[in-house]
C-alpha positions as CSV (number, residue, x, y, z in Angstrom):
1,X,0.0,0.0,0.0
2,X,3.0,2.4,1.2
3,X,4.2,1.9,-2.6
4,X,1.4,2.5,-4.3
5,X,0.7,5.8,-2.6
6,X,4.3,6.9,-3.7
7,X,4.0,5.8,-6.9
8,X,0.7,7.9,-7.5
9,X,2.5,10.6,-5.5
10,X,5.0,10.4,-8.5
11,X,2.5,10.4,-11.3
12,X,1.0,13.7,-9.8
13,X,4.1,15.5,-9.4
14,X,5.1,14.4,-12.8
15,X,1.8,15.5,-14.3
16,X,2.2,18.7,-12.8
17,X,5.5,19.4,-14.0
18,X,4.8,18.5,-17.3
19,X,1.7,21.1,-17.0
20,X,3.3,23.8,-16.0
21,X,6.3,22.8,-18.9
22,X,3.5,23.7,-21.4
23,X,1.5,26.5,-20.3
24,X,5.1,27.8,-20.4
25,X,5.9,27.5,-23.8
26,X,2.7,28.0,-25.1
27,X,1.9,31.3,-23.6
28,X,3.7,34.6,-23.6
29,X,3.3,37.0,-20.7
30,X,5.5,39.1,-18.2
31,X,6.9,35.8,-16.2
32,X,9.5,35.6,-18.9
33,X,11.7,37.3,-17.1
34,X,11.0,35.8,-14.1
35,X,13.6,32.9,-13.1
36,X,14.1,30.0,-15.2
37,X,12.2,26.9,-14.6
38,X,14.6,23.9,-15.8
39,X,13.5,20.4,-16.1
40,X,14.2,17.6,-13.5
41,X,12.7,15.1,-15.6
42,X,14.2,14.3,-19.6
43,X,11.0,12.3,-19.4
44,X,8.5,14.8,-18.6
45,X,9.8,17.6,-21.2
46,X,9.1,14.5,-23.9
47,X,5.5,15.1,-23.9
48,X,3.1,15.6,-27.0
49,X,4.6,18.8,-28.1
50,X,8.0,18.4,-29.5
51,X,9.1,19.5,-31.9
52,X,6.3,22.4,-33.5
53,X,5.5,23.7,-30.0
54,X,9.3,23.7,-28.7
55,X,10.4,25.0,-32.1
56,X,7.3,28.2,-31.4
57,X,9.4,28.4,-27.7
58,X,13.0,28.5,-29.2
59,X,11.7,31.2,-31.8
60,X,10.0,33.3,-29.2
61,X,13.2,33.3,-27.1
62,X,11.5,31.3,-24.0
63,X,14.2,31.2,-21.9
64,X,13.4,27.5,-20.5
65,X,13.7,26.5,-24.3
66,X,16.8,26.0,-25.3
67,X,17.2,23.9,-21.5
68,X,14.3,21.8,-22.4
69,X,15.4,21.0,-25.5
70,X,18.5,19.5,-24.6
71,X,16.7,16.6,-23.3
72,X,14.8,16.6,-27.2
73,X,15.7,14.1,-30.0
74,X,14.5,14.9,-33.3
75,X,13.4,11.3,-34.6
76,X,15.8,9.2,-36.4
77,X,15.7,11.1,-40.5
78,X,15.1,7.4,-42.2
79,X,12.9,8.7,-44.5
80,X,15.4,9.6,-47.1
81,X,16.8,5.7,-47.4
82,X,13.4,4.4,-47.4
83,X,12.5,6.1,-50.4
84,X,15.6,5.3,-52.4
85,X,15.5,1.6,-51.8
86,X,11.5,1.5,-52.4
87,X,10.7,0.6,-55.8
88,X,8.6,2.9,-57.2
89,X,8.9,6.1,-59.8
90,X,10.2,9.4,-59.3
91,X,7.0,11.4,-58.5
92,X,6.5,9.4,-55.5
93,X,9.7,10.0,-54.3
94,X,9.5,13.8,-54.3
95,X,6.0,13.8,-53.2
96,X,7.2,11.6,-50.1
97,X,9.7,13.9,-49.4
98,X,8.0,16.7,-49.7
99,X,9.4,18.3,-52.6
100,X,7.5,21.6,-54.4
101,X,7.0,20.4,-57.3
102,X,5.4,23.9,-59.1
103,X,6.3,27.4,-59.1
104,X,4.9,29.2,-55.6
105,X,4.3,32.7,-57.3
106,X,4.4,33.7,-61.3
107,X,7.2,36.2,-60.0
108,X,9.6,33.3,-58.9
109,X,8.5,31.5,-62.1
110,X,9.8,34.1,-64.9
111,X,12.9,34.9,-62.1
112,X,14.9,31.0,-62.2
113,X,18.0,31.2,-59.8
114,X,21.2,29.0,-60.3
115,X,22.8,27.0,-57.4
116,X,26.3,25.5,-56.8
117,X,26.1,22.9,-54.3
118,X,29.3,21.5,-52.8
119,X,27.6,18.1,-51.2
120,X,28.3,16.7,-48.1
121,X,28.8,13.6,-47.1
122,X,25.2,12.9,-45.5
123,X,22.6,12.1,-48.1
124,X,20.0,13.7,-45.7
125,X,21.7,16.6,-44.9
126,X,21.8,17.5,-48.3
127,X,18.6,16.2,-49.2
128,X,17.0,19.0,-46.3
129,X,18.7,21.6,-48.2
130,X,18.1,20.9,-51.4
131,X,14.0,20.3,-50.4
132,X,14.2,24.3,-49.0
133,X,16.0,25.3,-52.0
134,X,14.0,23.1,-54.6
135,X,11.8,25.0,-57.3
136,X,11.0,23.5,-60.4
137,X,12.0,26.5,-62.5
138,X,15.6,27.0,-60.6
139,X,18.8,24.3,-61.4
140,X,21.1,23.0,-59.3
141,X,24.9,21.5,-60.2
142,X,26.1,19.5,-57.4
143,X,30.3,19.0,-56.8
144,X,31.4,16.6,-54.3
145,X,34.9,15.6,-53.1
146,X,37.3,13.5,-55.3
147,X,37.5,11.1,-52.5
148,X,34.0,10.7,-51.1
149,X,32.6,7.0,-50.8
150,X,31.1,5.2,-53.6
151,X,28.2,4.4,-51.9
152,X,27.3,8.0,-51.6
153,X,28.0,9.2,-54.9
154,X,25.6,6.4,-56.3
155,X,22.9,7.1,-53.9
156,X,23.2,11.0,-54.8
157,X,23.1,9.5,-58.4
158,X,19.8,7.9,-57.6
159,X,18.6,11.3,-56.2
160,X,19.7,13.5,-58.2
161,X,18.6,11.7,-61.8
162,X,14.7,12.0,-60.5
163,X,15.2,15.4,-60.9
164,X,15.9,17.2,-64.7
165,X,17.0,20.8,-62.5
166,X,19.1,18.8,-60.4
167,X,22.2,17.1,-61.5
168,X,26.0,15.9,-60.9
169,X,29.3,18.1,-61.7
170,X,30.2,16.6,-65.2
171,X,33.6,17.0,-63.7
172,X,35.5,16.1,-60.5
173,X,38.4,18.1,-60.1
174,X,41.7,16.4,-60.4
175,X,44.0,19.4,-59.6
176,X,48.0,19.5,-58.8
177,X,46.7,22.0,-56.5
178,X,44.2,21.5,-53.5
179,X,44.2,25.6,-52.9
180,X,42.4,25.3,-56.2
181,X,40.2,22.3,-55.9
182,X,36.9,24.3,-54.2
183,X,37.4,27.1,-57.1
184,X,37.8,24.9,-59.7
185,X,34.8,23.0,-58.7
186,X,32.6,25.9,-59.0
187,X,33.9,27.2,-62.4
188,X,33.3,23.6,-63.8
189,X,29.7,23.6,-62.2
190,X,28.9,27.7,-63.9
191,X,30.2,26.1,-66.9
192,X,27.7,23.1,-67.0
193,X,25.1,25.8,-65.5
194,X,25.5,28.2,-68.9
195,X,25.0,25.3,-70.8
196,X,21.7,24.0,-69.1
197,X,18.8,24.6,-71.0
198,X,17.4,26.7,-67.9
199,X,17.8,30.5,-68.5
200,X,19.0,31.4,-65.2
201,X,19.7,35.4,-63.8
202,X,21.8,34.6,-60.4
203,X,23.9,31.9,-59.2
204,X,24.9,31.7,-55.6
205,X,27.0,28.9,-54.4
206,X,26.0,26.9,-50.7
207,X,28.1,24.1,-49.2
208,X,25.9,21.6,-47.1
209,X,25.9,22.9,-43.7
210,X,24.4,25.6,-44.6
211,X,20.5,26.5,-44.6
212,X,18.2,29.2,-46.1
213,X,16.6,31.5,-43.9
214,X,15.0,33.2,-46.4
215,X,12.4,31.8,-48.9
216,X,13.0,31.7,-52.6
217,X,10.5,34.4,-53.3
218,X,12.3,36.4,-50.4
219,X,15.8,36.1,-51.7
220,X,14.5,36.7,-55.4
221,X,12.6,40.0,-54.0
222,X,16.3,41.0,-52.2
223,X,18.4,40.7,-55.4
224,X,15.9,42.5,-57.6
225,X,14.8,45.2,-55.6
226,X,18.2,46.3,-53.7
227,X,20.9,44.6,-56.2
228,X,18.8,45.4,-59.7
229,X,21.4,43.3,-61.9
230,X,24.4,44.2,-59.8
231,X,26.5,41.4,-58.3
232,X,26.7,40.2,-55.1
233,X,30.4,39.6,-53.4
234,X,31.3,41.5,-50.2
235,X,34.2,42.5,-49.5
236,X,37.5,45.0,-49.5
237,X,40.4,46.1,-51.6
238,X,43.6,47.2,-49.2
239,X,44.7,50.7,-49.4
240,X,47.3,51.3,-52.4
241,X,50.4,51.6,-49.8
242,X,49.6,48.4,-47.4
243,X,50.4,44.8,-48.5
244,X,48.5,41.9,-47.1
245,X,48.3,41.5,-43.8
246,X,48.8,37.6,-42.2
247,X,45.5,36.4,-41.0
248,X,44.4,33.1,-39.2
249,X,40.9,32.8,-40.5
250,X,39.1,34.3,-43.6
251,X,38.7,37.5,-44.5
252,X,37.0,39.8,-42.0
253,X,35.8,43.4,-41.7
254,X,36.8,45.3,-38.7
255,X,33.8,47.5,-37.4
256,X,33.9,50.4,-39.4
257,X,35.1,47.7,-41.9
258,X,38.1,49.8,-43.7
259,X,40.7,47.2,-42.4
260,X,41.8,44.9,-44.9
261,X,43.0,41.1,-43.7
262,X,44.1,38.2,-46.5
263,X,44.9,34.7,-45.5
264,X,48.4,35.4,-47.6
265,X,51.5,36.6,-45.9
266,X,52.8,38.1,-49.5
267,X,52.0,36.3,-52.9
268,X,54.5,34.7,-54.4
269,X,54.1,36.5,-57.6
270,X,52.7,39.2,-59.2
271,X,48.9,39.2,-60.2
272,X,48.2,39.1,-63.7
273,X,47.2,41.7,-65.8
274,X,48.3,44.2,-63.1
275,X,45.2,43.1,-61.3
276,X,44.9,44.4,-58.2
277,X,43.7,42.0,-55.7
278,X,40.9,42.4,-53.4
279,X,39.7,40.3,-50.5
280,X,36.3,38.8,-49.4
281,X,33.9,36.5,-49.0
282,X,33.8,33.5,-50.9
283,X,30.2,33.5,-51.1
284,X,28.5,35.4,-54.0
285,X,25.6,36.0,-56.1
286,X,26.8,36.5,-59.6
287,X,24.6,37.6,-62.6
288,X,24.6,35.3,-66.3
289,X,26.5,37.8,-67.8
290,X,29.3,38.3,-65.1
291,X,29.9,34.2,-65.4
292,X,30.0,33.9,-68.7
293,X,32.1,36.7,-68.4
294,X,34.3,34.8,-66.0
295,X,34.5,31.1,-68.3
296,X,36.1,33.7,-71.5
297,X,37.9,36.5,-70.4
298,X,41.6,36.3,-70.8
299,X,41.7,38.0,-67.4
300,X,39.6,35.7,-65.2
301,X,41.7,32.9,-67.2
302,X,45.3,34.0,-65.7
303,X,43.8,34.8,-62.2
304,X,42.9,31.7,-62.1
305,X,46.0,29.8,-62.9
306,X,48.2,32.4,-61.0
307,X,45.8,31.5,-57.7
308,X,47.0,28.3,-57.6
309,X,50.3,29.7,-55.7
310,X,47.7,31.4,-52.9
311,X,45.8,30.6,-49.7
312,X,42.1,30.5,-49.7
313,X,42.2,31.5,-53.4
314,X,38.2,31.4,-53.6
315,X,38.5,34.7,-50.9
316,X,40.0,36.6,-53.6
317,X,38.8,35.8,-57.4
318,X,35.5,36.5,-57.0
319,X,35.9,40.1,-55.3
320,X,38.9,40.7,-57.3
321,X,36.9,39.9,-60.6
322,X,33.4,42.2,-59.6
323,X,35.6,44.9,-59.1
324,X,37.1,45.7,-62.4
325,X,34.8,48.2,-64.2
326,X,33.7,46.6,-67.8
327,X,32.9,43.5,-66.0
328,X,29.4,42.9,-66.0
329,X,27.4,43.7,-62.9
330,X,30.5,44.9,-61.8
331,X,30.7,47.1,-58.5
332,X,34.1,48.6,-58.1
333,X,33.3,50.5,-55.3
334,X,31.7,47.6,-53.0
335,X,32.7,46.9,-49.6
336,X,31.2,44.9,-47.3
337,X,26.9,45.0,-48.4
338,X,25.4,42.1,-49.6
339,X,24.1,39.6,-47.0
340,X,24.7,36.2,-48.6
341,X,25.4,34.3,-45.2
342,X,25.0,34.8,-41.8
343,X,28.4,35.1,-40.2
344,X,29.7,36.0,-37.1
345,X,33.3,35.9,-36.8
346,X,34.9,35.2,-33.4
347,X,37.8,37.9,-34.1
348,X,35.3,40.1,-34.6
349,X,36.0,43.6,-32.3
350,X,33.6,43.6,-29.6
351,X,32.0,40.5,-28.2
352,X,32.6,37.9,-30.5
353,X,30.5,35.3,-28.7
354,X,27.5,37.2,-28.8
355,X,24.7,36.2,-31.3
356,X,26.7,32.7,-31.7
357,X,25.0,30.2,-28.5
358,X,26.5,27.4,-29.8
359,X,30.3,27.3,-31.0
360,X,32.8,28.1,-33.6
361,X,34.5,26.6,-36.6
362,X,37.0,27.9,-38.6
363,X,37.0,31.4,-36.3
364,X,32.8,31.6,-37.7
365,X,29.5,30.9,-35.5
366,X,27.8,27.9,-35.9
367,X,24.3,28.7,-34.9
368,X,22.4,27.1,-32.1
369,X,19.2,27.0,-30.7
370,X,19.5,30.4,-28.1
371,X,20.4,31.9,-31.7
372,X,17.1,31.3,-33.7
373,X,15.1,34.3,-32.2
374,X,17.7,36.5,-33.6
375,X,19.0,34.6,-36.7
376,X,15.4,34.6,-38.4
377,X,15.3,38.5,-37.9
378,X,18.7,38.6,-39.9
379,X,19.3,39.8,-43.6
380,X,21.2,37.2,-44.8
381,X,19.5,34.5,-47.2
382,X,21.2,31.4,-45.6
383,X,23.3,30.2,-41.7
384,X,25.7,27.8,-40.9
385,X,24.4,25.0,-38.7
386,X,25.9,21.5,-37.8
387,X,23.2,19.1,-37.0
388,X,25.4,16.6,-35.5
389,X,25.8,18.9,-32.7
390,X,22.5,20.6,-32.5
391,X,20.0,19.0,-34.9
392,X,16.6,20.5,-33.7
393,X,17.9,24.2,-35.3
394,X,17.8,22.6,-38.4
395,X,14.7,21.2,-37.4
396,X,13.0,24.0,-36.5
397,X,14.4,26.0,-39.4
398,X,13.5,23.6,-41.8
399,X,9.5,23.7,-40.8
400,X,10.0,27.4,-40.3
401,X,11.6,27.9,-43.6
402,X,8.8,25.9,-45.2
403,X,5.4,27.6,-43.7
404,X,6.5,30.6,-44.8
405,X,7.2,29.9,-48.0
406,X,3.5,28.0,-48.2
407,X,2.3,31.5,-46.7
408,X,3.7,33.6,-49.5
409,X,2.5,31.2,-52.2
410,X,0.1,32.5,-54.8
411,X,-0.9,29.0,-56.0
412,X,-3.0,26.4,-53.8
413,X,-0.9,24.2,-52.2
414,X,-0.6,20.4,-52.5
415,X,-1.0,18.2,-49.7
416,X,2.6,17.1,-50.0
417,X,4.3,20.1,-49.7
418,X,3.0,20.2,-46.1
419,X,5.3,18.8,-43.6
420,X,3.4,15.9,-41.9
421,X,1.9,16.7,-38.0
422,X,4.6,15.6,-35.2
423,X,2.2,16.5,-32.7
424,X,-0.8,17.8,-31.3
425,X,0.2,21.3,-32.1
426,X,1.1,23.5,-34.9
427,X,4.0,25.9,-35.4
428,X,2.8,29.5,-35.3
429,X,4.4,31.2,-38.4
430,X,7.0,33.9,-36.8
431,X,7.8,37.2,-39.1
């Protein structure tokens, strides 16, 4: 008898504590900044709310949240296996995977964007990203390394070939040089891009970390309004009397971003053409014109080869390129604007940590979950995340990323675009 009253004793306090767990998240009001309630129980924060209702919390900035979801798992992604070893033809395979399979606006429609993809070596990472990237009127050329298994490259095979926007690199790199291999990668994928059948206006480049938190009709909405045929590639060309300064990480602005830092001691020769050689980003959005440029000019050509002898050559050619004057799109006088990617470097002046919950790689921010009410109110079109280490950011981002874009649409939706219910509750769309 003595144990059963402390067993129901349990089931009380348990019950109460799971309560009070989700009149928290679920409504706002002046206790916020009260003191933190954290959980005693990974089983009690497990009930029938995870993940739309937790991902509401994290985007609201609950401050019991990010605590709460630490005891979260986001369930085991075996849906992208399933469908490549199930028989069956390719419409089923994007419609179980939620793919949009029509334009979501007749804007986005007569506006098709370009991707290069470097892929990485998790079919379901990638195939996340490429779902909230997918459009039928956009095209995608995919690079991955030399080296990667062949397991992977045949399943991305598989993937890829149910998609006629979507396909493989018809190169791999095989360079003397690996400074060149990620540049070189790219150039072969704009080549196989001009000569798609898909008239493209942009291309912007993504590796598979990173996420969009911006929709398609968003980003296209950026780059026509603000950019109006101009390229995108942010960054700095050093003052005529200062060589390049060493630097441990990429290329950084200082805050009132005049400072110029290059990953290169001193080059080891002079740039062609009497180029003179800025430093950046190596993330871009470039126009048609200004890559077609780039595959024939003699110029592009030589900077190419000469980078081979550099650090981080990808930090350089783009900028360098955008900012001679008869280059197309050009914008010699550029600095910094353009927000491509969300990045927070860790040198930055000032608190480097802030803004960044989770931790750095390569001197950058990885985002994690205490970052997503101020990540989604950001500029940039796409954020670094690393799902091994936080996966329910991606999680959240992903079914964030995905209303809204089902929001914006001007076209009835079909019921597989919609993400399928994980639990009682709904994510409320955040602006």
């Amino acid at each position: 008898m003595s144990q059963l009253r402390t067993t129901k004793a349990g089931l009380v306090a348990c019950g109460m504590i799971c309560a009070f767990i989700f009149l928290y998240l679920r409504n706002p009001g002046p206790e916020e900044a009260e003191a933190e309630a954290e959980p005693t129980n990974p089983a009690v924060v497990e009930c029938g709310f995870y993940p739309d209702e937790l991902c509401s919390a994290l985007f609201d900035g609950k401050k019991a949240a990010p605590q709460i979801a630490q005891f979260c798992k986001p369930p085991q992604n075996s849906e992208v296996p399933a469908h490549l070893h199930t028989p069956g033809n390719c419409s089923r395979l994007a419609r179980g995977l939620h793919f949009i399979t029509r334009p979501l606006s007749a804007e986005e429609g007569n506006f098709s964007l370009a991707y290069v993809i470097h892929a990485p070596r998790e079919l379901a990472m990638f195939v996340r990203l490429l779902r909230a990237l997918y459009a039928p009127q956009n095209v995608y050329c995919i690079h991955s390394d030399e080296n990667a298994p062949k397991k992977f490259k045949s399943a991305m095979q598989t993937f890829v070939d149910c998609f006629g926007n979507v396909f493989l690199s018809s190169k791999t790199p095989k360079v003397a040089h690996d400074n060149l291999r990620r540049l070189q990668a790219e150039i072969d994928c704009m080549r196989d891009l001009v000569h798609s059948p898909f008239q493209w206006h942009y291309v912007m480049n993504l590796c598979g970390q990173e996420f969009p938190i911006k929709t398609n009709k968003e980003i296209i909405y950026d780059i026509r309004t603000r950019w109006k045929g101009k390229n995108i590639t942010p960054g700095v060309t050093p003052p005529a009397n200062s060589k390049p300064k060493t630097g441990q990480g990429p290329p950084k602005p200082s805050p009132d971003e005049n400072s110029y830092t290059s990953p290169n001691t001193i080059f080891k020769q002079s740039p062609p053409h009497n180029l003179t050689i800025s430093s950046g980003s190596a993330h871009y959005a470039l126009t048609r014109n200004f890559v077609e440029f780039v595959l024939t000019d003699p110029r592009a050509k030589d900077m190419l080869q000469w980078s081979k002898d550099i650090q981080s050559p990808e930090k350089h050619y783009w900028v360098t390129l955008n900012r001679l004057k008869d280059a197309p799109g050009a914008t010699p006088d550029a600095g910094w604007e353009g927000h491509i990617r969300a990045t927070k470097w860790r040198t930055e002046a000032g608190d480097g940590r802030k803004g960044c919950t989770d931790h750095d790689a390569q001197d950058t921010c990885v985002y994690g979950l205490g970052d997503l009410p101020r990540l989604i109110q950001l500029p940039a079109f796409f954020a670094t995340l690393e799902p091994s280490s936080d996966p329910l950011v991606g999680v959240c981002l992903e079914r964030r990323h995905r209303l809204r874009a089902l929001q914006q649409a001007e076209v009835p939706p079909e019921p597989h675009w919609q993400f399928p219910q994980q639990s009682h509750f709904n994510s409320q769309p955040h602006h």
